[in-house]
SETI-330120 format. One record per residue (C-alpha): residue in three letters; x, y, z. Coordinates in nm, 2 decimals, padded with zeros to 4 digits. Layout:
N
<node vopa="Ala" c1="X" c2="Y" c3="Z"/>
...
//
This chain:
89
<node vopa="Unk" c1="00.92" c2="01.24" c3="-00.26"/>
<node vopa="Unk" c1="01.02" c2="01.09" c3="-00.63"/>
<node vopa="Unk" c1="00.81" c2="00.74" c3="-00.49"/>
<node vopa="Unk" c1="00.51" c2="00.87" c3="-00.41"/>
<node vopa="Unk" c1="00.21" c2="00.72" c3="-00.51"/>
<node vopa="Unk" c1="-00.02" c2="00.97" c3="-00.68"/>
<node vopa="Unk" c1="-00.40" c2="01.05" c3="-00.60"/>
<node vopa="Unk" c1="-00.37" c2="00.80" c3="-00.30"/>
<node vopa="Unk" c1="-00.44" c2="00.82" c3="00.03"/>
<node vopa="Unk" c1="-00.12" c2="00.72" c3="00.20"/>
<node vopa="Unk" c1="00.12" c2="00.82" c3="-00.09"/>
<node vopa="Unk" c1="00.44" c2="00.67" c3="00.09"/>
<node vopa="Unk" c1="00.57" c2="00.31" c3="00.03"/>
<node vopa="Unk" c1="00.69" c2="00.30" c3="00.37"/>
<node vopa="Unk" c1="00.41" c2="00.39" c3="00.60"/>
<node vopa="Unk" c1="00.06" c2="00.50" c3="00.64"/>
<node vopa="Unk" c1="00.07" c2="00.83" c3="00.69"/>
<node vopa="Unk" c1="-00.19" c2="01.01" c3="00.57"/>
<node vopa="Unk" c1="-00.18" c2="01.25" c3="00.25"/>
<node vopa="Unk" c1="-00.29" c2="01.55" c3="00.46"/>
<node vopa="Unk" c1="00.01" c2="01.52" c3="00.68"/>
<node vopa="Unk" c1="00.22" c2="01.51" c3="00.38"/>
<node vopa="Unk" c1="00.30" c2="01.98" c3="00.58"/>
<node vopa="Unk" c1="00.42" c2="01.79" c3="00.86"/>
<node vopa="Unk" c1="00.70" c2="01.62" c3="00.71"/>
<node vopa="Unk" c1="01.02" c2="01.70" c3="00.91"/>
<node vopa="Unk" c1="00.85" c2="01.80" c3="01.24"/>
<node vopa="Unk" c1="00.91" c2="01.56" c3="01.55"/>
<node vopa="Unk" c1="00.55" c2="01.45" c3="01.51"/>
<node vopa="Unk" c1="00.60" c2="01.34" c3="01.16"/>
<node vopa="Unk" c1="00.89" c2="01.12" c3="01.26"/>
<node vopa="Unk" c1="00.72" c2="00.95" c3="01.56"/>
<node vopa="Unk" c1="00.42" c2="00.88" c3="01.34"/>
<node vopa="Unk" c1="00.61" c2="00.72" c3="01.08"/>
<node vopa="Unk" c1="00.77" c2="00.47" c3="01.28"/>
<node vopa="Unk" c1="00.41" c2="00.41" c3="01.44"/>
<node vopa="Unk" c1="00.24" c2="00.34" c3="01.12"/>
<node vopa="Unk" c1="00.52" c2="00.15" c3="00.95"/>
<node vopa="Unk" c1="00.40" c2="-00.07" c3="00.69"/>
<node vopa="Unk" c1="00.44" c2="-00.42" c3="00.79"/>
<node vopa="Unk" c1="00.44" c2="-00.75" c3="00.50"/>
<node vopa="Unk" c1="00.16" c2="-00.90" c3="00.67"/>
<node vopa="Unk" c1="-00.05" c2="-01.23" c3="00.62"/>
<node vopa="Unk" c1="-00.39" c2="-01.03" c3="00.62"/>
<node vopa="Unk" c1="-00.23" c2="-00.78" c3="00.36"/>
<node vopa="Unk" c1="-00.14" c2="-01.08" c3="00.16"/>
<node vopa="Unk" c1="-00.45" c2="-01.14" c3="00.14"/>
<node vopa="Unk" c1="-00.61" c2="-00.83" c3="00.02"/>
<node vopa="Unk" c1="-00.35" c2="-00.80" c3="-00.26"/>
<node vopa="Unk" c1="-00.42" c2="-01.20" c3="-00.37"/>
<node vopa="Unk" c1="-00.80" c2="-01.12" c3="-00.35"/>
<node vopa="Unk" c1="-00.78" c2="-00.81" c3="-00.56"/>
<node vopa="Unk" c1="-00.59" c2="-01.03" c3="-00.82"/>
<node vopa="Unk" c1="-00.78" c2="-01.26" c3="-00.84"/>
<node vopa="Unk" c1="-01.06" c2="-01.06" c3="-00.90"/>
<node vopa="Unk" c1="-00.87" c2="-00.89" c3="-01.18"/>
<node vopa="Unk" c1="-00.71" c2="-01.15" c3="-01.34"/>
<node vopa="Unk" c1="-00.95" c2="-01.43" c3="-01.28"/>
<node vopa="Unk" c1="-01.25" c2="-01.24" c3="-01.23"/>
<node vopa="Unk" c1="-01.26" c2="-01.01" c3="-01.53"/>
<node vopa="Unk" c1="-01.30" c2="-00.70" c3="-01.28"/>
<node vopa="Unk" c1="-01.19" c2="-00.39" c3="-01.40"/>
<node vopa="Unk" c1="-00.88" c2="-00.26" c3="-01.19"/>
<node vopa="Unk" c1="-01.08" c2="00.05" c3="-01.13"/>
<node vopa="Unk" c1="-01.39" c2="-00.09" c3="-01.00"/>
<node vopa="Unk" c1="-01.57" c2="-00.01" c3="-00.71"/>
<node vopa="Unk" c1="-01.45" c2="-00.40" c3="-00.56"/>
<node vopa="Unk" c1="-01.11" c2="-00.33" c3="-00.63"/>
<node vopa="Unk" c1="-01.07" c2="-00.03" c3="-00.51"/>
<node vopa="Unk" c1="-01.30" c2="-00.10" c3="-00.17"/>
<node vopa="Unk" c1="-00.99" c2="-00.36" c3="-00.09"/>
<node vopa="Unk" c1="-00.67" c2="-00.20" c3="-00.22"/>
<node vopa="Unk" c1="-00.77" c2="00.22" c3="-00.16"/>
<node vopa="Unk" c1="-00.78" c2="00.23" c3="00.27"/>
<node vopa="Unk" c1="-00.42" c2="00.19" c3="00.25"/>
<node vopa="Unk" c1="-00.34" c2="00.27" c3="-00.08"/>
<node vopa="Unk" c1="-00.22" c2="-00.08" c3="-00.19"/>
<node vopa="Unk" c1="-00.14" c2="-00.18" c3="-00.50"/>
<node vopa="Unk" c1="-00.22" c2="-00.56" c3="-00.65"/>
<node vopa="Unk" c1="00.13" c2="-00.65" c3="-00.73"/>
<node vopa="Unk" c1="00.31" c2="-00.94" c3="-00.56"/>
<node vopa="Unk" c1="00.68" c2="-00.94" c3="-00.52"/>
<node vopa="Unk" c1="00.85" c2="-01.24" c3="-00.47"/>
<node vopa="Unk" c1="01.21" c2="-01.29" c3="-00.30"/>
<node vopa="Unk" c1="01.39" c2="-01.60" c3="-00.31"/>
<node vopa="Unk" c1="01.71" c2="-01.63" c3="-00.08"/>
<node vopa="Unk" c1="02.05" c2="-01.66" c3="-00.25"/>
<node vopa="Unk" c1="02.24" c2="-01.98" c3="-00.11"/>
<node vopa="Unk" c1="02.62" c2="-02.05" c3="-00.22"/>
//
């Protein structure tokens, strides 16, 4: 519960569940459904996230606007890009 993303509509960082399934945690549903709507690293979410940055940091548009928040708010996204770089020895 300590990740959750506040005021958003999918508050977990693992899945799209819903926050007005948040009473169903727990149940047999609630399990089922999370492994349905797993978050997945794809290209088209990519994507989104780039666009919204660029928006914001290229753009001059406020992190809050209507724009931004058209792209990033149906699955509570967030416009940060993480980059990992494999460790070779």
């Amino acid at each position: 519960m300590a990740c959750l993303k506040y005021l958003s509509l999918c508050p977990c960082p693992r899945c799209l569940l819903l926050k007005s399934r948040i009473p169903m945690i727990g149940s047999k549903t609630d399990a089922k459904q999370r492994i349905k709507l797993a978050r997945v690293d794809s290209q088209s979410r990519r994507n989104i996230i780039e666009c919204a940055r660029k928006m914001i940091f290229e753009g001059g548009v406020n992190i809050t606007s209507k724009r931004v928040e058209k792209l990033l708010k149906p699955t509570s996204l967030v416009p940060t890009r993480v980059g990992f770089q494999s460790i070779t020895q």
